[in-house]
C-alpha positions as CSV (number, residue, x, y, z in Angstrom):
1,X,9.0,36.8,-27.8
2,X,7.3,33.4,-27.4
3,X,5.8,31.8,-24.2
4,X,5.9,28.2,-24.1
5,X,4.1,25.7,-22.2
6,X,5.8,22.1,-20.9
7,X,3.5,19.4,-19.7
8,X,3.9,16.5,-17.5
9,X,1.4,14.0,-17.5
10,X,2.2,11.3,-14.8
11,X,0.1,8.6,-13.0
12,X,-0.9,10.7,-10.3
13,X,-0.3,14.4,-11.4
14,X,0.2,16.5,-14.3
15,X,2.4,19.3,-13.6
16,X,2.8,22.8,-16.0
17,X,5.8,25.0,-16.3
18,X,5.3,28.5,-18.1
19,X,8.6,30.3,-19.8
20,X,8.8,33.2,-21.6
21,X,11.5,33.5,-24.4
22,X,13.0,36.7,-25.4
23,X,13.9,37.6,-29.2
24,X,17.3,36.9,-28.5
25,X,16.7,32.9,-27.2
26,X,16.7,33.9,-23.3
27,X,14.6,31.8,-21.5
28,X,12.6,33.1,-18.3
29,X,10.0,30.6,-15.8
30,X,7.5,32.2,-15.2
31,X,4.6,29.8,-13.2
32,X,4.2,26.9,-12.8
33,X,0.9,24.8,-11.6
34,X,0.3,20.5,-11.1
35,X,-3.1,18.8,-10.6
36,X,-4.3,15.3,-10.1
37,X,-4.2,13.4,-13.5
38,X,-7.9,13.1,-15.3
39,X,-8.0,9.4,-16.1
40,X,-5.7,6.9,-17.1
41,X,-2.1,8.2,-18.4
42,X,-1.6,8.1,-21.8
43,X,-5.0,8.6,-23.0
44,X,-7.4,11.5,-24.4
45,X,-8.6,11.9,-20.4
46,X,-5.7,14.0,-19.5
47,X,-6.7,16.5,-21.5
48,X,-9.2,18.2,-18.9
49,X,-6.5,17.9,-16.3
50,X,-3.9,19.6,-18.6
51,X,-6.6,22.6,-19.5
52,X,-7.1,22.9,-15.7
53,X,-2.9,22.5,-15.1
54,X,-3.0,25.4,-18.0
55,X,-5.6,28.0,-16.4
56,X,-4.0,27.8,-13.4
57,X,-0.4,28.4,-14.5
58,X,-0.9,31.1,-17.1
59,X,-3.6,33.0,-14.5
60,X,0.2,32.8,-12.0
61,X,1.7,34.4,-15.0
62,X,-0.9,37.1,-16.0
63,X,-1.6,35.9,-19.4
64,X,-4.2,34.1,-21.3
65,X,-3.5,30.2,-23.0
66,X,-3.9,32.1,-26.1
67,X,-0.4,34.1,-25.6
68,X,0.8,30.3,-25.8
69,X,3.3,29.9,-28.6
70,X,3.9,26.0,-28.2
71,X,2.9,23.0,-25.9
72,X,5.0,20.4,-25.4
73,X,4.2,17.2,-23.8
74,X,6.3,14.6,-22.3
75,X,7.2,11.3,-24.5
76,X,6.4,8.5,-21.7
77,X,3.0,8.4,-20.9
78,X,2.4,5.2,-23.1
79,X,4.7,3.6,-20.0
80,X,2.0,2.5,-17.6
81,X,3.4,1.7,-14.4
82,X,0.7,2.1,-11.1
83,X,-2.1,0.8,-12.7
84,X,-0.8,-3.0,-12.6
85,X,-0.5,-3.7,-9.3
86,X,-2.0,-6.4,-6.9
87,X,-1.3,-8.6,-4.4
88,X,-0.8,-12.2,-5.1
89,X,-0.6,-15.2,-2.9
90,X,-2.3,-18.4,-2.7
91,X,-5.6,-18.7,-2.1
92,X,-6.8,-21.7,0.1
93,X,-10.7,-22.0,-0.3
94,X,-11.6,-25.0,2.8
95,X,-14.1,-25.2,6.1
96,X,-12.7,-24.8,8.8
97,X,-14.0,-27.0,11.9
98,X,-12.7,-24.5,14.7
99,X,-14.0,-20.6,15.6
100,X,-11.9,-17.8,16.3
101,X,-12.5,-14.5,18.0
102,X,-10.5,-11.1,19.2
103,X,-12.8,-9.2,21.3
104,X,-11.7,-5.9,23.1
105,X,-13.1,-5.8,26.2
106,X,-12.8,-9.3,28.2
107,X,-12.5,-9.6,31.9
108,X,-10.9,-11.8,34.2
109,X,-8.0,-13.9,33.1
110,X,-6.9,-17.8,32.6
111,X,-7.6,-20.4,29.8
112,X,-10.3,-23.1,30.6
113,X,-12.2,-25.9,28.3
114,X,-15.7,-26.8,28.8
115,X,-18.8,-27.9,27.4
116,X,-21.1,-25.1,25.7
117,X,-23.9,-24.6,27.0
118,X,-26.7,-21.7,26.5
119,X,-27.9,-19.6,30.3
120,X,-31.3,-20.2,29.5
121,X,-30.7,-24.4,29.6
122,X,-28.0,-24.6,33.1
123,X,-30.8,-26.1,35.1
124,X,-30.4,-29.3,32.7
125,X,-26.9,-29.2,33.2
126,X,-24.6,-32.1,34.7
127,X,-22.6,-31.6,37.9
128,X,-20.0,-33.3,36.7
129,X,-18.4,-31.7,33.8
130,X,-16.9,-28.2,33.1
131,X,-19.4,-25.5,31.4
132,X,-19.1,-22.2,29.3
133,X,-22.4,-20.1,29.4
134,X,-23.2,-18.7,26.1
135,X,-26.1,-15.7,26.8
136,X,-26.8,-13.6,23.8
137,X,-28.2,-9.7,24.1
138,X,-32.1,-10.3,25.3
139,X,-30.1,-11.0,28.4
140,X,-28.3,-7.8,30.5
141,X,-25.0,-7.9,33.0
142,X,-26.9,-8.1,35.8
143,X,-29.3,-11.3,34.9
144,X,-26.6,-12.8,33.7
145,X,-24.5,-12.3,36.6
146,X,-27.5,-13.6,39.1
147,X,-28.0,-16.6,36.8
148,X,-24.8,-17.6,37.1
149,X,-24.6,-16.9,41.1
150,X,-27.2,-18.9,41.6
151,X,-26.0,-21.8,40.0
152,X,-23.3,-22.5,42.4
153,X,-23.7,-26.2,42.0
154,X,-23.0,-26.0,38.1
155,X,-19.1,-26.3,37.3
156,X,-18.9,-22.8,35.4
157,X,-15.5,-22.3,33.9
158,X,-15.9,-19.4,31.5
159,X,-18.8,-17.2,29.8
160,X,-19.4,-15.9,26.0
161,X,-21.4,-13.0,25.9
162,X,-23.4,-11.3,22.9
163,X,-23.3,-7.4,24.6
164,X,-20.1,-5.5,25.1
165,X,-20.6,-6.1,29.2
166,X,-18.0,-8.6,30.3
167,X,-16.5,-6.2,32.9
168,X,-20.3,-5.4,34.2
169,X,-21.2,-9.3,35.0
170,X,-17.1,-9.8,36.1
171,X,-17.9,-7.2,38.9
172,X,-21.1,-8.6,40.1
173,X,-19.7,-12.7,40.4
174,X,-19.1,-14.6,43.3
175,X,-16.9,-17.0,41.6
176,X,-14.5,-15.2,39.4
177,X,-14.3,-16.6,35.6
178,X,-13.1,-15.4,32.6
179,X,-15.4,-14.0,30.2
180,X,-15.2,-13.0,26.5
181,X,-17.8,-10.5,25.2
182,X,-18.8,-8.7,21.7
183,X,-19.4,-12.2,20.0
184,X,-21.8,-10.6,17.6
185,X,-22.7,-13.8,16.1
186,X,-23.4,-16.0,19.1
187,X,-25.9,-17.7,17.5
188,X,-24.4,-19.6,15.2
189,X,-22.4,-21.3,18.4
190,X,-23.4,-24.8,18.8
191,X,-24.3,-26.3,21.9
192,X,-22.5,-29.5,23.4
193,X,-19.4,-29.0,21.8
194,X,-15.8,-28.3,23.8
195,X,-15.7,-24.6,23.5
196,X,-11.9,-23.1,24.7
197,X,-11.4,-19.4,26.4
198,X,-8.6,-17.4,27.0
199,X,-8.4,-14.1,28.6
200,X,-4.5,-12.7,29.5
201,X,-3.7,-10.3,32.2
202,X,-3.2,-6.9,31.3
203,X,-0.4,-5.9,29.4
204,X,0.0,-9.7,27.9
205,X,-1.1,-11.5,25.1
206,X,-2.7,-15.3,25.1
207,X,-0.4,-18.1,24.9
208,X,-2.7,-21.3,24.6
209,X,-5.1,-20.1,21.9
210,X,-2.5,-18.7,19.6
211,X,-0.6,-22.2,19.8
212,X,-1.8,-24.4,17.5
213,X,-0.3,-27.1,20.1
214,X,-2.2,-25.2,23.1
215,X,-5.5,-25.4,21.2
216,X,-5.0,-28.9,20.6
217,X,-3.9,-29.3,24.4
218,X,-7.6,-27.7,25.8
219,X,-9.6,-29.5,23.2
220,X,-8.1,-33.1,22.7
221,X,-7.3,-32.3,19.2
222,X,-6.4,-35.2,16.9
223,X,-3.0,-34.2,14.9
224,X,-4.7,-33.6,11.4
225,X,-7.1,-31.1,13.7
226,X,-3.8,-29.7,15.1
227,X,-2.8,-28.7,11.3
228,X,-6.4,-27.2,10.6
229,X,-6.5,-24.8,13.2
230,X,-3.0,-23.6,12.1
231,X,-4.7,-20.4,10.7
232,X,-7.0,-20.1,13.7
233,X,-3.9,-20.1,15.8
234,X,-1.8,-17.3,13.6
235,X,-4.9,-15.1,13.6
236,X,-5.1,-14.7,17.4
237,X,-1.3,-14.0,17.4
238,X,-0.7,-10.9,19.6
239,X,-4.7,-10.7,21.2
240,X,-5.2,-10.3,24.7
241,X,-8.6,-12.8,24.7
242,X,-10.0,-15.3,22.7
243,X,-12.4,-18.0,21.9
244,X,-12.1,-21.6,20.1
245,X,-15.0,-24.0,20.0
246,X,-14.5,-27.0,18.1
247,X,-17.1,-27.9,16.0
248,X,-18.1,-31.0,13.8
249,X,-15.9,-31.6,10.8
250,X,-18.0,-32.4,7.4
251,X,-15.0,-33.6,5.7
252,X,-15.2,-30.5,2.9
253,X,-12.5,-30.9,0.4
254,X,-9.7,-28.0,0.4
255,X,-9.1,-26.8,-3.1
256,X,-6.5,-23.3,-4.0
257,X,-6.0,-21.5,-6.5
258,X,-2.1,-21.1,-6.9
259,X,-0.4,-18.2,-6.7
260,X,1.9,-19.0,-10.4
261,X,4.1,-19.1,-12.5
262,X,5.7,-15.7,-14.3
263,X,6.7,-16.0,-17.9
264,X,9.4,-13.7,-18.9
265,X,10.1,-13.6,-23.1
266,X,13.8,-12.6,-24.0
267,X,15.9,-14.3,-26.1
268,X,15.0,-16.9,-23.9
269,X,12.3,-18.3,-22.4
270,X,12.3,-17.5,-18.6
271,X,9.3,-19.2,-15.8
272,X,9.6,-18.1,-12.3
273,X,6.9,-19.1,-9.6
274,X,5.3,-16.7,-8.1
275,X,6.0,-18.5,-4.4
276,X,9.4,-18.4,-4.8
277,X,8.9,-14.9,-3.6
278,X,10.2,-11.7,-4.4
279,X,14.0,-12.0,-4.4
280,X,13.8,-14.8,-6.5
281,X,11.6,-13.2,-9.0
282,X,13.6,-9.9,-9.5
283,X,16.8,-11.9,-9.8
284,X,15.2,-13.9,-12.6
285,X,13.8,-10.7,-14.5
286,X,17.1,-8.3,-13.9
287,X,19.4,-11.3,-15.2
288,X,16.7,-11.6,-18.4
289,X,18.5,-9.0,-20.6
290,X,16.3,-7.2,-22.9
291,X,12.3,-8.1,-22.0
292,X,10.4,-8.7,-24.8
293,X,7.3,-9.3,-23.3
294,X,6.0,-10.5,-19.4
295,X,2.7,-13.1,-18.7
296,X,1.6,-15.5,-16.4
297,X,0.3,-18.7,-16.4
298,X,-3.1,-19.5,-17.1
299,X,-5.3,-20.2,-14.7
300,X,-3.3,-18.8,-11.6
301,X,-3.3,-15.9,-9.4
302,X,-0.7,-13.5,-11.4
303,X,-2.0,-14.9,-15.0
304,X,-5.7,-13.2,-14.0
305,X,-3.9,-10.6,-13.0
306,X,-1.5,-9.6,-15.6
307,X,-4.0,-10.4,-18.2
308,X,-6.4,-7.9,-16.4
309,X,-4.4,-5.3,-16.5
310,X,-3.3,-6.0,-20.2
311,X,-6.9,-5.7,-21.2
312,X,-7.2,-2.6,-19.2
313,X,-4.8,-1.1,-21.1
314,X,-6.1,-1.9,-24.4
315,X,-7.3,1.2,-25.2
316,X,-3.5,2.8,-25.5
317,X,-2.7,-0.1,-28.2
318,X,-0.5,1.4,-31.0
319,X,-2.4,-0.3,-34.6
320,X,-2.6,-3.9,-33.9
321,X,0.2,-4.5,-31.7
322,X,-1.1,-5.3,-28.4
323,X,0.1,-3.9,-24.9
324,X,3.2,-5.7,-23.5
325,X,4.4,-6.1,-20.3
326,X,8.4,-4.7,-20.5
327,X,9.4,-4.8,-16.7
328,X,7.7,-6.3,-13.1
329,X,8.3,-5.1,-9.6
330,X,8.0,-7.8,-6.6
331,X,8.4,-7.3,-3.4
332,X,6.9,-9.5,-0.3
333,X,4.4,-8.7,1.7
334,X,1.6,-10.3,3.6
335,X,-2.2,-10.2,2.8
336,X,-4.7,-10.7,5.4
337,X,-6.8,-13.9,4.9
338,X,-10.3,-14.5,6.0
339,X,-10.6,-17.1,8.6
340,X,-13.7,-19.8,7.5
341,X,-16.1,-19.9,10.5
342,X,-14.7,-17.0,12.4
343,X,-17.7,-15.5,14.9
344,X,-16.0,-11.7,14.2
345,X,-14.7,-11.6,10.7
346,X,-10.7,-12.5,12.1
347,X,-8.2,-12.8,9.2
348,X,-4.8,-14.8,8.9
349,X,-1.8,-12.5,7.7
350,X,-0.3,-15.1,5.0
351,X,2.8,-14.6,2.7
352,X,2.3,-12.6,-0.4
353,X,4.0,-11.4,-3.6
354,X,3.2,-7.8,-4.3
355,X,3.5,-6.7,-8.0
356,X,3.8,-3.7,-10.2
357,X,3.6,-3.9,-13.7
358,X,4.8,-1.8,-16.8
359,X,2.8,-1.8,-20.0
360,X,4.0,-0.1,-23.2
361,X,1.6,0.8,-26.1
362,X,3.6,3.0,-28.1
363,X,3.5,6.5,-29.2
364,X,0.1,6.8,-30.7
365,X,-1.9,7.7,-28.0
366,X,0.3,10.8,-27.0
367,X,0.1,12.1,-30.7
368,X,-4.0,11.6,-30.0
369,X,-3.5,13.6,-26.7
370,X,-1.5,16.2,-28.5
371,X,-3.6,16.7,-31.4
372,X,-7.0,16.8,-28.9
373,X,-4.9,19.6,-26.7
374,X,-4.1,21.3,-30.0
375,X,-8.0,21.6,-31.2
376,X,-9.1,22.6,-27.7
377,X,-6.3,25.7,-27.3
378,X,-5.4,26.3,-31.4
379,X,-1.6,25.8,-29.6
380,X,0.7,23.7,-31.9
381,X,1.1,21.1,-29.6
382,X,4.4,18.5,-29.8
383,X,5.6,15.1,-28.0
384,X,9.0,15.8,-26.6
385,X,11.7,14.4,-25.1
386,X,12.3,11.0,-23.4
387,X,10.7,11.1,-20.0
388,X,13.5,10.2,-17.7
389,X,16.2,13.0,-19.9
390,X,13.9,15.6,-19.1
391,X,13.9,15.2,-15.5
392,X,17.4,15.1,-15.5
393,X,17.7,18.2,-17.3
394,X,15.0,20.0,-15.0
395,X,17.5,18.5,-12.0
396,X,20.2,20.6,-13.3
397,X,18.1,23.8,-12.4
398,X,18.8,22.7,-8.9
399,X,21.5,25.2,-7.0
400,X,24.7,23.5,-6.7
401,X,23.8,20.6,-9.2
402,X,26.8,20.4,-12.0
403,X,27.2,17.5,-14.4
404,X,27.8,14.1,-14.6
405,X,24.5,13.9,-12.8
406,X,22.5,11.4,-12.7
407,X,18.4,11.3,-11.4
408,X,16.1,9.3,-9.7
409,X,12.1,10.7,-10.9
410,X,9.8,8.5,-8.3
411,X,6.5,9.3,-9.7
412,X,3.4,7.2,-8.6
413,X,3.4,4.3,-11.1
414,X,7.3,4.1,-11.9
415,X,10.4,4.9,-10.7
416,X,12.6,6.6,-14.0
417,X,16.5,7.6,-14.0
418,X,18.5,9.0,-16.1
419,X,22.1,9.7,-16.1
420,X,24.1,12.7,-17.8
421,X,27.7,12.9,-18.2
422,X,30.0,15.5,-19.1
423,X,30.1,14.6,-22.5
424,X,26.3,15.0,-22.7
425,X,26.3,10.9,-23.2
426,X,23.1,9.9,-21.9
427,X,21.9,6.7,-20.2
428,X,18.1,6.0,-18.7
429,X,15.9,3.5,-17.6
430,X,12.1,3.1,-16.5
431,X,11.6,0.5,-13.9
432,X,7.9,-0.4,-12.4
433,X,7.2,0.3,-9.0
434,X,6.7,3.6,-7.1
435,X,4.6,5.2,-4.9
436,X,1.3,3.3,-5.9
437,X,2.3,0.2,-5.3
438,X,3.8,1.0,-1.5
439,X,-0.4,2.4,-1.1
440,X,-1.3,-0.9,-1.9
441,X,1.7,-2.1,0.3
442,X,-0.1,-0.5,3.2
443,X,-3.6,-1.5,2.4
444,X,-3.4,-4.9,2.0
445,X,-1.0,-5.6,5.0
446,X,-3.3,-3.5,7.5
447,X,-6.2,-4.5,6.4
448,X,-7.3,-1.5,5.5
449,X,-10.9,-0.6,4.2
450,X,-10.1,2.5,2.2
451,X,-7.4,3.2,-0.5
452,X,-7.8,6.9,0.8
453,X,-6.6,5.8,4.4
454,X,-3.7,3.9,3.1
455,X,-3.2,7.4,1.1
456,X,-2.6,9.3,3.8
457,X,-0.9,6.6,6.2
458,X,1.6,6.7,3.2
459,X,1.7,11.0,3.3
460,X,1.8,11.9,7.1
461,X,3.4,10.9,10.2
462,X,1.7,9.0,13.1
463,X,0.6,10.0,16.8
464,X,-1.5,8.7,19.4
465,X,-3.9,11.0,21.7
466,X,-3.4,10.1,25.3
467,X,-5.2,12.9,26.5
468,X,-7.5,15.9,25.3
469,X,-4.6,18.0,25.6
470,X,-1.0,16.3,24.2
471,X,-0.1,13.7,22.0
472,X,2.9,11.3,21.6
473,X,4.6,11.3,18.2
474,X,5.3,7.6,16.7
475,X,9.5,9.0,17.7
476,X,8.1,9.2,21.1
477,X,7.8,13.2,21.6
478,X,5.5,14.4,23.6
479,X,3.4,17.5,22.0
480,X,1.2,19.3,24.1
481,X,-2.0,22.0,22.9
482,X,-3.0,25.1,25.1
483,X,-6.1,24.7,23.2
484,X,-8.2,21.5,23.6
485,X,-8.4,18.6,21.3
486,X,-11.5,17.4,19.9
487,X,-12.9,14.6,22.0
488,X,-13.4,12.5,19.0
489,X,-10.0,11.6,18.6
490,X,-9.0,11.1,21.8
491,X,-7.4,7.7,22.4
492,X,-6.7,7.1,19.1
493,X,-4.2,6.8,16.8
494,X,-4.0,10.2,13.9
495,X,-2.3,10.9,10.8
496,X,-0.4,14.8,11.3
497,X,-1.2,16.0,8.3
498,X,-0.8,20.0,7.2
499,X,-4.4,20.3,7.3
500,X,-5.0,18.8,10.9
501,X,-5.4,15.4,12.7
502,X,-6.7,12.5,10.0
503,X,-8.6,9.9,12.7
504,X,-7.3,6.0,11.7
505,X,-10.7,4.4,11.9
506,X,-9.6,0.9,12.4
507,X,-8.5,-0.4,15.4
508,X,-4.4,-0.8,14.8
509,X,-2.0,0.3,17.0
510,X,0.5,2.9,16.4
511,X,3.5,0.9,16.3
512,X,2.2,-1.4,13.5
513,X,1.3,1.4,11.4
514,X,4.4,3.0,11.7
515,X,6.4,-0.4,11.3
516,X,4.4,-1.2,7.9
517,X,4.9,2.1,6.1
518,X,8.5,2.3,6.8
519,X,8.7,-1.1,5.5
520,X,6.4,-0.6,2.8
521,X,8.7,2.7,1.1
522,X,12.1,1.0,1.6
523,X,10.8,-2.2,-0.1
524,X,9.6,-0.3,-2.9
525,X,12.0,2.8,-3.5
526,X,14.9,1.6,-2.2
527,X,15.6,-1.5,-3.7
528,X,14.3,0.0,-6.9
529,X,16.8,2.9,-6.5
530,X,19.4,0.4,-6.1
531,X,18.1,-1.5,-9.3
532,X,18.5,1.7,-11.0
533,X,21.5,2.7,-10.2
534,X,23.1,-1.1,-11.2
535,X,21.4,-1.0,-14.6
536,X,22.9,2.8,-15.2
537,X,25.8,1.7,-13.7
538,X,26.1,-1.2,-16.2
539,X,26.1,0.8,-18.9
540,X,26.8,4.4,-19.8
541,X,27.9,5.8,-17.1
542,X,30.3,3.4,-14.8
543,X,31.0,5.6,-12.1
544,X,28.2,7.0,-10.6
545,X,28.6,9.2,-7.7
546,X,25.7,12.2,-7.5
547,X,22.2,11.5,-7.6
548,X,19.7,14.0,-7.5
549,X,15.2,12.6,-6.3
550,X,12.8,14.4,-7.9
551,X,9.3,13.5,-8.6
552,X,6.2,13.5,-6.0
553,X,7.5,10.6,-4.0
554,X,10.9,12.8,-3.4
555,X,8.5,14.9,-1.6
556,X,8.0,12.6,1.2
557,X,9.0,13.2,4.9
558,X,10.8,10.0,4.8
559,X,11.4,8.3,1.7
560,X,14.9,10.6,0.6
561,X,16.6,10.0,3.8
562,X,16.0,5.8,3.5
563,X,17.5,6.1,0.2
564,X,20.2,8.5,1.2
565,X,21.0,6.2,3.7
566,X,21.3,3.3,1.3
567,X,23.3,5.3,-1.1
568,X,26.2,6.4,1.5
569,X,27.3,3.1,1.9
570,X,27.6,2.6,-1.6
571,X,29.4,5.4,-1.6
572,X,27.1,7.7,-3.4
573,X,26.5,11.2,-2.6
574,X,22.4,11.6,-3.0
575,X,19.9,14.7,-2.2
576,X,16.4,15.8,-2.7
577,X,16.6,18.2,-5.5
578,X,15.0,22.0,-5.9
579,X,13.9,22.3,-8.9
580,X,14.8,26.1,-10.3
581,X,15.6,27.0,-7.0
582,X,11.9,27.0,-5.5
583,X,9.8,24.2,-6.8
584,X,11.1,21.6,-4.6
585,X,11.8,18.0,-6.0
586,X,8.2,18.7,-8.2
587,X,8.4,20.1,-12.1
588,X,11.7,18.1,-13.0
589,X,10.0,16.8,-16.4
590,X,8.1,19.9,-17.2
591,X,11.1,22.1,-16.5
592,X,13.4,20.1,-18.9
593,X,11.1,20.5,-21.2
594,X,11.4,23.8,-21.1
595,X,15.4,24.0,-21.2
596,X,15.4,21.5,-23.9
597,X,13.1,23.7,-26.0
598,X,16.2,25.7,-27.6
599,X,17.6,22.6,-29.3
600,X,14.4,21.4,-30.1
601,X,13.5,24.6,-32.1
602,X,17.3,24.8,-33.7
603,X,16.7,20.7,-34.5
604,X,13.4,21.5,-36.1
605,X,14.2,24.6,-38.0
């Protein structure tokens, strides 16, 4: 009787199945366990996760690591996918002559132009032009609503406030003006200079101050101003109030730093800029043939960042030979640009090119990891089995699964698939882009603060509190609670996640968040999916018709149904798989291992 021990090492997780085989070759699962991944795949790191993965599996089992007979890891860690990934668009470094802001509570409504001019200085004021009062915080709502009462003589168009208390001075007016509060940086607000307002009514969005042509319209802009406030104009897209103050121009030059050019090594020698965007690079690297080797150009947005994550990967070098970059994932997005000169930190969403990358290093750092497990335990410890075969052969443990099959593994770094006919003819390919990459997806489009956040975005669905007693669902159910909600997240927008509600911090609505991760996945997994299936389809295996997700990603509340979808109407039947019946679409690779352990042993004997 032996008891052998398979071990998955992926980007995100490292997953252990336990099997017992009897004297006469039987083989029985036992346990199975997964943790998060100790360092970067593919080197000596993961070998604390694995111990951990190990305790945890054999304690399941009721035996000790040293009952262990064999470990067997899988083959493709050297394939770093995940780890490569960043956003890439041009970078326009300039100053801009105009200032932008989004607050959230303005009162009143109307656009109006005037003259700037601080509450402290309106008894030097002219009676003939239009004024906006700027009054910072050492003033309250109710002295600046008496100031500005008793000026009746003054033509006051509109007020800037410092203090969150435009709806307190709106209340106490006379004269009713628009008003745009929580300018935290009044003070950097010039005096005597055209200064623009725009508050909306309720429900509605500004139209003048998001228009580059309506910003020029208020302040008598010249057309090369018109073209400057362009991003000015695309950051206040969709806000209810705003401010634009026109400031002098110093004539600073605008330099970028270009997005570049990708450099694909076949054969041939392939060069595909980066703003092209991502259709036109993935058609360029698909129709490439066999990839010897992926750069960018010097200098540029994508050569940094390639070469970066090249140099990161140094460490899983095999002798001399250096990393290489075998296959790229782009897909478009848009990246939130900062605004030069805006008073409350507003950003422009701009174009991008989202990239994943896949680094090989070759076998020698698995070996390393195997003979480091083996010193640890005193387990003869083996690299086995092509990453993407073994996932296929743990899918075959699912109930109803039969051969040809074929398999889609979407881990976190890469998506892997592998195709089995009934002549045991294998086919497989590893293709960049997974999971990691739609985080990063989600981060960078929403602005968000913390990876964690667009973690979770990414894992759970989407609801908004309307009250401290139901929610709406992004699908529009309402959900009610018997018990109370805690106040904290009332009016906001949570993440359901099992554990309870996850507060979203930043202030995004609901539908943008759900719009952006749907986006996000079926730019990612399906179209790489799709790539899959045409490369399998290509070559061993013509006429795909089963496909079976496994792999974290498969676990997702959404992902499998977008790519079912796609599949029906190619006319492919595709399902989340259960791996031995109760694992779910999780321990595919450690599974095949396992039922590739017989031939192994007959191979090696």
């Amino acid at each position: 009787m032996k008891h052998i021990a398979a071990v998955d090492i992926g980007n995100s997780t490292t997953e252990v199945c336990l099997a017992r085989q009897s004297d006469n070759g039987e083989i029985k699962f036992l346990a199975s366990a997964s943790v998060f991944t100790t360092g970067l795949k593919g080197t000596i790191d993961n070998v604390a996760g694995i111990l951990n993965a190990l305790e945890q599996a054999t304690a399941k089992a009721a035996i000790q690591i040293s009952d262990l007979s064999i470990i067997r890891i899988n083959e493709a860690a050297p394939v770093i996918g995940g780890a490569a990934m960043e956003t890439i668009t041009k970078t326009v470094v300039t100053e801009s002559s105009m200032l932008g802001h989004n607050p959230k509570t303005p009162a009143g409504f109307g656009a109006k132009c005037g003259e700037s001019i601080r509450i402290e200085y309106l008894d030097k004021a002219a009676k003939d032009k239009p004024y906006i009062v700027l009054a910072d915080a050492s003033f309250n709502y109710e002295a600046i609503a008496k100031i500005i009462n008793n000026y009746t003589q003054i033509n006051i168009v509109g007020a800037i406030l410092q203090a969150d208390e435009a709806v307190l001075v709106h209340n106490r007016l006379d004269v009713k003006i628009p008003i745009i509060d929580e300018v935290r940086l009044i003070e950097k607000m010039k005096e005597g200079v055209q200064t623009a307002i725009e508050v909306a009514l309720p429900g509605q969005t500004i139209r003048m101050l998001s228009n580059p042509y309506g910003i020029a319209t208020l302040l008598k802009l010249t057309p090369d101003e018109t073209e400057r406030v362009l991003p000015i104009a695309k950051s206040l897209m969709g806000a209810r109030s705003a401010v634009v103050m026109k400031t002098p121009w110093d004539g600073a030059a605008t330099h970028s730093v270009k997005a570049g050019k990708l450099r694909v090594t076949t054969e041939d020698y392939i060069e595909i800029d980066v703003d092209h965007g991502a259709k036109a690079i993935m058609q360029a690297v698909d129709s490439a043939g066999k990839i010897e080797n992926i750069d960018g150009e010097e200098g540029t947005n994508i050569g940094e960042m390639l070469s970066r994550v090249v140099g990161s990967m140094d460490k899983l070098k095999s002798g001399d030979e250096p990393p290489r970059i075998k296959d790229i994932f782009a897909a478009d997005t848009f990246a939130p640009m900062a605004v030069s000169g805006a008073l409350a930190g507003e950003t422009s969403l701009e174009k991008a090119v989202a990239v994943a990358a896949m680094v090989t290093a070759g076998k020698l750092p698995m070996q390393a990891i195997a003979k480091a497990l083996s010193a640890k335990t005193h387990i003869f410890t083996t690299v086995s089995g092509v990453e993407a075969v073994q996932a296929a052969l743990g899918a075959l443990t699912t109930p109803g699964a039969k051969l040809p099959l074929a398999v889609l593994d979407l881990g976190g770094g890469s998506t892997d698939a592998a195709v089995i006919d009934e002549n045991g003819t294998v086919g497989w390919v590893c293709l960049a882009g997974a999971g990691e990459l739609v985080t990063l997806m989600i981060q960078t489009e929403l602005g968000l603060a913390s990876r964690i956040t667009a973690e979770n975005i990414k894992k759970h669905p989407a609801a908004k509190v309307e009250s401290l007693f139901h929610i709406r669902l992004e699908s529009g159910e309402v959900i009610f609670f018997e018990e109370g909600i805690d106040p904290k997240f009332f009016g906001t927008v949570v993440l359901l996640s099992p554990s309870g509600m996850i507060k979203i911090d930043e202030d995004i609505n609901i539908e943008k968040i759900v719009a952006t991760r749907k986006e996000a996945k079926q730019k990612v997994f399906v179209e790489n999916a799709m790539r899959a299936v045409r490369k399998l389809s290509a070559g061993t295996v013509p006429n795909m018709r089963n496909v079976v997700l496994v792999g974290g990603s498969a676990e997702d509340f959404e992902i499998p149904e977008f790519i079912s979808a796609a599949f029906a109407n190619a006319g492919i039947v595709c399902g989340r798989g259960n791996i031995r019946g109760s694992e779910g679409a999780r321990n595919a690779v450690a599974t095949g291992l396992v039922a590739s352990y017989i031939g192994w042993e007959e191979q090696s004997s």
